[in-house]
C-alpha positions as a Markdown table, in Angstrom:
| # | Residue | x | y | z |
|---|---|---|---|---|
| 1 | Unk | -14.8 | -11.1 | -32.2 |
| 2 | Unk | -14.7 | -10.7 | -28.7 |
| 3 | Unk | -14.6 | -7.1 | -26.9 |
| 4 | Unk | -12.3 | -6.6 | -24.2 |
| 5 | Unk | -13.2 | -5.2 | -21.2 |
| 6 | Unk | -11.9 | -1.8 | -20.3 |
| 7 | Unk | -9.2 | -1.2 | -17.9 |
| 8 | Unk | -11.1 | -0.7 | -14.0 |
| 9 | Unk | -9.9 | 2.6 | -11.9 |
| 10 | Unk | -9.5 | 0.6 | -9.0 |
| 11 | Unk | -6.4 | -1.7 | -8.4 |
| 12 | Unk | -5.9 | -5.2 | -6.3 |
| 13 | Unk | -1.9 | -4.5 | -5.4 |
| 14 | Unk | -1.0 | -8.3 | -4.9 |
| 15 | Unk | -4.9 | -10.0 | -5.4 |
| 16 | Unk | -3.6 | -13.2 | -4.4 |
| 17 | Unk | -6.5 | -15.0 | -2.9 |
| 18 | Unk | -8.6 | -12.4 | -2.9 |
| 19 | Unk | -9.7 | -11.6 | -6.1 |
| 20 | Unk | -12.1 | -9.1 | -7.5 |
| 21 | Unk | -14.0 | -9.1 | -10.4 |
| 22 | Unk | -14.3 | -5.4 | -10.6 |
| 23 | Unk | -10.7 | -4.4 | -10.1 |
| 24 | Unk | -7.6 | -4.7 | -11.8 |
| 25 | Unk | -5.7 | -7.9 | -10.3 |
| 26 | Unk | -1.9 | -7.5 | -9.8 |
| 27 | Unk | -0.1 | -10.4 | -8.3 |
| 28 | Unk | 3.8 | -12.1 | -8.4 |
| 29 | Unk | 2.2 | -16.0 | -8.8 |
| 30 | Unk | 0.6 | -16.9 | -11.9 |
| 31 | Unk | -1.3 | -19.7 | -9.6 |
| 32 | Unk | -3.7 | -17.2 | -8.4 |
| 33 | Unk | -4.3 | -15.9 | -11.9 |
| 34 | Unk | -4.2 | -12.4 | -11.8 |
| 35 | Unk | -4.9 | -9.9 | -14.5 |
| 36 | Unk | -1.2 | -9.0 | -14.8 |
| 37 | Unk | 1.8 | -10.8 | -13.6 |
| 38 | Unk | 4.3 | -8.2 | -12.1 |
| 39 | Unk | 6.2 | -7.9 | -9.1 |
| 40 | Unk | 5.8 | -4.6 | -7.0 |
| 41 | Unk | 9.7 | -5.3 | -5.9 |
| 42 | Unk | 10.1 | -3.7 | -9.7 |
| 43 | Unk | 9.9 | -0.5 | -10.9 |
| 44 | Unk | 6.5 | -0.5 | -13.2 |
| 45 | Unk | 6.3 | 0.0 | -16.3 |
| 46 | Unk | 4.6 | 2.8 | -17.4 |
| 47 | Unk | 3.9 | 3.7 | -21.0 |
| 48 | Unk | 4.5 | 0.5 | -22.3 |
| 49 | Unk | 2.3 | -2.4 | -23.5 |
| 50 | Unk | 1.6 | -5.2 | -21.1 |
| 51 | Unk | -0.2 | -8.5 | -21.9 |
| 52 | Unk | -3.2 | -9.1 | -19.6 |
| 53 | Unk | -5.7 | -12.1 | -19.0 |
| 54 | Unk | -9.0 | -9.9 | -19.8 |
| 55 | Unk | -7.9 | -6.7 | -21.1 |
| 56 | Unk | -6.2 | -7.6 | -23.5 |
| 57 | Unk | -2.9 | -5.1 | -24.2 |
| 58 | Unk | -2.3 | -2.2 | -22.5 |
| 59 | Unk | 0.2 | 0.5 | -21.5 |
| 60 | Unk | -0.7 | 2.1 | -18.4 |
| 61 | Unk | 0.2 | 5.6 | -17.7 |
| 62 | Unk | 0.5 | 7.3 | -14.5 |
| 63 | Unk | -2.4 | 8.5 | -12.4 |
| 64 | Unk | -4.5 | 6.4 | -14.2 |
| 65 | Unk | -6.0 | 4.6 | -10.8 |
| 66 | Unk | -7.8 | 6.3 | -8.4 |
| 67 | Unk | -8.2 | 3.5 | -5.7 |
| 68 | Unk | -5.4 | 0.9 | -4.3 |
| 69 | Unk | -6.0 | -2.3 | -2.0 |
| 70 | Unk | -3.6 | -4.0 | -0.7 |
| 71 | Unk | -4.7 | -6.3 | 1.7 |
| 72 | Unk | -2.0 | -7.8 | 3.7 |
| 73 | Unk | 0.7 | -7.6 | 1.0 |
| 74 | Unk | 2.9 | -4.9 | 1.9 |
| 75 | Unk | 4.7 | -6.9 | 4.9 |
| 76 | Unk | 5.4 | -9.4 | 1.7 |
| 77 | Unk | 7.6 | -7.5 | 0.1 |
| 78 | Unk | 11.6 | -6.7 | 0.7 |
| 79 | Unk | 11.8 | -3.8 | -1.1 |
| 80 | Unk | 8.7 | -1.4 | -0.2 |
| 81 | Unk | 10.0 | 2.3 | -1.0 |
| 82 | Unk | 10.1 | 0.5 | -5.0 |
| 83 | Unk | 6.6 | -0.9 | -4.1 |
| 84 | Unk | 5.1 | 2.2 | -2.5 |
| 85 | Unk | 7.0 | 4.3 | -5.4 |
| 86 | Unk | 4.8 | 2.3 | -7.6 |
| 87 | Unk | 1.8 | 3.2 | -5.6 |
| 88 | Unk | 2.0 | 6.4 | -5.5 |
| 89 | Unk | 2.6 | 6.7 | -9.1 |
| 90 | Unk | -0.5 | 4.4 | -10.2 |
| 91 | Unk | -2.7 | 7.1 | -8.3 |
| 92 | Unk | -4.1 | 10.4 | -9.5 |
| 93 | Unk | -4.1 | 12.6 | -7.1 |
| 94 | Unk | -6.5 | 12.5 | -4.8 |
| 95 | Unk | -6.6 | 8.6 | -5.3 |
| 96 | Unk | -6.4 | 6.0 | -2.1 |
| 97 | Unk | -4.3 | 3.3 | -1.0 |
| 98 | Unk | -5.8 | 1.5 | 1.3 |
| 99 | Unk | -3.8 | -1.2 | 3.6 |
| 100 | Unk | -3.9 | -3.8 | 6.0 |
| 101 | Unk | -0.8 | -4.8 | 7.4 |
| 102 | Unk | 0.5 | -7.3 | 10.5 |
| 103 | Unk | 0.7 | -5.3 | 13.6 |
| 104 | Unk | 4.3 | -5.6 | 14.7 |
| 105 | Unk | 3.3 | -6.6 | 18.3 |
| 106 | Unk | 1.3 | -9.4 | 16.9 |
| 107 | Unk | 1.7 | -12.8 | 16.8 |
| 108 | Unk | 0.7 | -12.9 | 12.8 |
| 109 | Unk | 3.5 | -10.4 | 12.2 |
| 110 | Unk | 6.4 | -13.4 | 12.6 |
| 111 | Unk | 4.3 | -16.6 | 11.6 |
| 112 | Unk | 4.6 | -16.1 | 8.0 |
| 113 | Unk | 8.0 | -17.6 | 6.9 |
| 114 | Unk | 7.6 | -15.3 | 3.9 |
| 115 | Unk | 7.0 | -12.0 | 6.5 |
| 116 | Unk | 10.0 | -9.6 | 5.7 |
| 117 | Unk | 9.1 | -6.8 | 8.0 |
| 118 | Unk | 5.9 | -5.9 | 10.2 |
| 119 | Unk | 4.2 | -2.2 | 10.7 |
| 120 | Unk | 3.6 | 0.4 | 13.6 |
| 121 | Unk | 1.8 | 3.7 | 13.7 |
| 122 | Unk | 5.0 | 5.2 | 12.4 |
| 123 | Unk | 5.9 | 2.9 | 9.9 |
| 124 | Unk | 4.0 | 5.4 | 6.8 |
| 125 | Unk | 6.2 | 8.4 | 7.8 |
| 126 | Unk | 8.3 | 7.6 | 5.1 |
| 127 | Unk | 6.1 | 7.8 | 3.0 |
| 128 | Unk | 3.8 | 11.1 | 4.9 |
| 129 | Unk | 5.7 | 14.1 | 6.1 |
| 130 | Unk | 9.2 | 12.2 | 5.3 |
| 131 | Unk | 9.0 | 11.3 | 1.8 |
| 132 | Unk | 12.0 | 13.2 | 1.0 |
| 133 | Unk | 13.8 | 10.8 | 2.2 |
| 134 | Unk | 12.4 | 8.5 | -0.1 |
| 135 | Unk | 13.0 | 10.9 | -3.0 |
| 136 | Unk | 9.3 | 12.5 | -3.7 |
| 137 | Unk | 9.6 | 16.0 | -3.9 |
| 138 | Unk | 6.4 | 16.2 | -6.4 |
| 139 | Unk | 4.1 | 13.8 | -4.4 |
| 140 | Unk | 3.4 | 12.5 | -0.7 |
| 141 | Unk | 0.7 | 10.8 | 0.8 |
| 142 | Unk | -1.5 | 11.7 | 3.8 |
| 143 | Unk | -2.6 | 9.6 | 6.4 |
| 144 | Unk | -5.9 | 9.9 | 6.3 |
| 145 | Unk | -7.2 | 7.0 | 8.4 |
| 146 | Unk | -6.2 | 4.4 | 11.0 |
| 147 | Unk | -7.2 | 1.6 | 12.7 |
| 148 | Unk | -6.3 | -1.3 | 14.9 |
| 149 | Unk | -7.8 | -4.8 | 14.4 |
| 150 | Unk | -8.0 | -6.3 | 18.1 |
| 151 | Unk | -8.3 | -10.3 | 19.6 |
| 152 | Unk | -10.7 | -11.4 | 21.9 |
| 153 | Unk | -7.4 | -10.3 | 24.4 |
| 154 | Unk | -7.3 | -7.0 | 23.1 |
| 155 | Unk | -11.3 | -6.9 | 23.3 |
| 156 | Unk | -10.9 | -8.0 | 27.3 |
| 157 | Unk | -8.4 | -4.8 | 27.6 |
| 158 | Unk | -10.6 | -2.3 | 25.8 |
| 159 | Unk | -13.4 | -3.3 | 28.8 |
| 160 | Unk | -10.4 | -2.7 | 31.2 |
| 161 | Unk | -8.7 | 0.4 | 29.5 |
| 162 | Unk | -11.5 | 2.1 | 26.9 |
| 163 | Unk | -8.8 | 3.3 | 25.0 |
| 164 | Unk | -7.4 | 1.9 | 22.0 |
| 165 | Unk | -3.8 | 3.5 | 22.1 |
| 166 | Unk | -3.1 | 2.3 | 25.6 |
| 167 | Unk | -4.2 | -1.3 | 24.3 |
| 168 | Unk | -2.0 | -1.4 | 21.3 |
| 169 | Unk | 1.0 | -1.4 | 23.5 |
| 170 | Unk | 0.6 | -4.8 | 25.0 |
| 171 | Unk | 1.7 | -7.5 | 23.1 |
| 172 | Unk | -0.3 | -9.8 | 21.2 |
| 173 | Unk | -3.6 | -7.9 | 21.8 |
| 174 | Unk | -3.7 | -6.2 | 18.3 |
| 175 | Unk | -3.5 | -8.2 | 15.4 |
| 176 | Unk | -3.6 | -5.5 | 12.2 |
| 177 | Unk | -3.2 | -2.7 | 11.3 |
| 178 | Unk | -5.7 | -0.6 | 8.9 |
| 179 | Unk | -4.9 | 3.0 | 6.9 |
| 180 | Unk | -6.0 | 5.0 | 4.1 |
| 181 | Unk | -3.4 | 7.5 | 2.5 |
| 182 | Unk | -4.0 | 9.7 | -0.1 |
| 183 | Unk | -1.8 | 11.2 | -2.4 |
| 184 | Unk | -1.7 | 15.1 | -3.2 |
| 185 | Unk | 0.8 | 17.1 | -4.4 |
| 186 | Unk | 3.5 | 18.4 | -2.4 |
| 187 | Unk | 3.3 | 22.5 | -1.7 |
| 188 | Unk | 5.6 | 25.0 | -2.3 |
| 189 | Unk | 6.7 | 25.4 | 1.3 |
| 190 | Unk | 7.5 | 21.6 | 1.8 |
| 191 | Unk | 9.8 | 21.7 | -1.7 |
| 192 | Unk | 11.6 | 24.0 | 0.1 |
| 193 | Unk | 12.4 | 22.0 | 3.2 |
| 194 | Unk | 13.3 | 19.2 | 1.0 |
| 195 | Unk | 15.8 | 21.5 | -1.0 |
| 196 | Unk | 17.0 | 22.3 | 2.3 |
| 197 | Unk | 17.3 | 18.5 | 3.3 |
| 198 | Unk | 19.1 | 17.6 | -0.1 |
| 199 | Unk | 22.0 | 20.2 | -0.7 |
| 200 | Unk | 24.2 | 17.7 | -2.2 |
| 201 | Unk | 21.7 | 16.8 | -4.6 |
């Protein structure tokens, strides 16, 4: 009889082309034959039992990853505050989502047909110091890292300039954009502001 594996801690969000052995593969095309079939535009399904190429069945609870890839997905996907809902709810606390995204300067950001949106430096606010305006009261995520990806333009610039932020605002010389946020739980102070933000609730 043979043994399933058991269930990784780490989650491809959207594997696609890329992948991973090691990780639990989550994509929207059976073609690229990911671990489960599910699309992010959904609400997931926690607590309920999912068929799976190498894990056989299993019902996934929340928190249950502490790490979340999502490598060029995101810009993918029309409705995001579901997907990043999702996110935030796969992770413990304390757990990562790491992104990379089409700068929205770029010219990768618009040569996608199937691009529905590109990203800033304030395109996570939402999701940060905002996220009552998403609904999370319990949870948020912090920004804990970012980083541009740059052209051979925006390396010509960075000799001219030496500073990255002063690039970024030309056009075309930044192609991505690269973050880590990580989830924690909300403090008592910042419930407060969102009760204040939400009296009609």
């Amino acid at each position: 009889m043979e043994t399933m594996l058991s269930l990784p801690k780490k989650l491809n969000f959207g594997s696609g082309k890329s992948w991973k052995e090691d990780m639990f593969n989550v994509d929207v095309l059976p073609e690229r034959g990911p671990d489960l079939l599910f699309d992010f535009n959904d609400p997931f399904p926690f607590d309920t039992p999912l068929l799976t190429s190498r894990f056989g069945e299993v019902s996934i609870q929340r928190n249950h990853f502490d790490y979340i890839l999502s490598d060029n997905v995101l810009e993918h996907i029309p409705d995001l505050i579901t997907a990043m809902t999702n996110c935030i709810e796969l992770l413990e606390v304390g757990g990562i989502l790491e992104a990379m995204v089409p700068y929205d300067l770029s010219y990768g950001a618009w040569q996608d047909p199937t691009h529905v949106r590109a990203f800033n430096e304030r395109s996570w606010l939402y999701y940060t110091d905002w996220c009552w305006y998403v609904g999370w009261t319990d949870h948020r995520f912090d920004l804990i890292e970012q980083s541009y990806t740059i052209n051979e333009y925006g390396t010509e610039l960075m000799q001219q300039y030496n500073d990255i932020t002063k690039v970024a605002r030309f056009p075309r010389a930044v192609d991505a954009l690269h973050v880590k946020l990580r989830k924690r739980v909300t403090t008592a102070e910042e419930k407060l502001q969102y009760q204040a933000f939400n009296r009609g609730a």
